[in-house]
N, C-alpha and C positions, 0 to 999 in steps of 0.2 A: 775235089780237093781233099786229100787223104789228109789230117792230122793224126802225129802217132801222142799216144798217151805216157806221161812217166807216172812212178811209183806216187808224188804226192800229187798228182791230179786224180789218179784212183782214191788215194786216199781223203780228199776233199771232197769229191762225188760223193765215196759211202756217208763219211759224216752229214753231208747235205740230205740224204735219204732214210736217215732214219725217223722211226716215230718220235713222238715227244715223250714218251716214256724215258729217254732215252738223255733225254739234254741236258739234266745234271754233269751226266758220262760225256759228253760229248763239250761242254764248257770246260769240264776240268781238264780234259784233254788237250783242246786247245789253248790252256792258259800254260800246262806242263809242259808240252813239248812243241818242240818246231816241226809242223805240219809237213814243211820240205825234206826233213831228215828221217819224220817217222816212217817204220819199215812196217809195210801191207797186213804182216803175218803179227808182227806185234799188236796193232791196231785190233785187227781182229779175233787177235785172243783178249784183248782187252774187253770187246765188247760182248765176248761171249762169256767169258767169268760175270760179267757186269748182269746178263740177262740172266744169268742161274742165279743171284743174288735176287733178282726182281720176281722172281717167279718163287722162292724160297718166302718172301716176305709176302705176295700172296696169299698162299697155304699158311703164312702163320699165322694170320689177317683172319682167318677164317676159324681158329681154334680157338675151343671158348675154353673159360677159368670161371671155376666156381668161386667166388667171395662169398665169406660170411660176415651179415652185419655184427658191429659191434654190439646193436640191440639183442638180437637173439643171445650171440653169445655170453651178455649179461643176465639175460633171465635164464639161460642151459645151467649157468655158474647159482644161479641164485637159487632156482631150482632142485641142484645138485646139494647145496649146502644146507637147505631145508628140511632136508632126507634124512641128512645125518642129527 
């Protein structure tokens, strides 16, 4: 029995296959648009900007920030003023 495929059964599959990284993008999706109307290539630039945004917050995820406490900062200041 051959079954042929349309555009929004392609496009229901991939959504059904993605990771769960992924299901924010894929809820708002499905709330935005109508699954039957949506076209293959938009879908899939959609989730391809989606995965550069995930992999971008990653890498930021990873980059440290130096804070300085208030404390130091008051003895550097108190410090400083003693000098003078």
């Amino acid at each position: 029995m051959n079954k042929s495929y349309n555009v929004s059964d392609h496009v229901k599959k991939i959504i059904r296959s993605l990771p769960i990284k992924f299901r924010a993008k894929v809820t708002s999706i499905q709330e935005a648009d109508d699954l039957n109307k949506l076209i293959l290539e938009s879908l899939i630039s959609s989730l391809k900007s989606h995965e550069i945004e995930l992999i971008g917050d990653e890498h930021a995820k990873y980059k440290s920030i130096a804070l300085t406490s208030k404390e130091k900062y008051a003895k550097a200041i108190q410090a400083v003023e003693s000098e003078q």
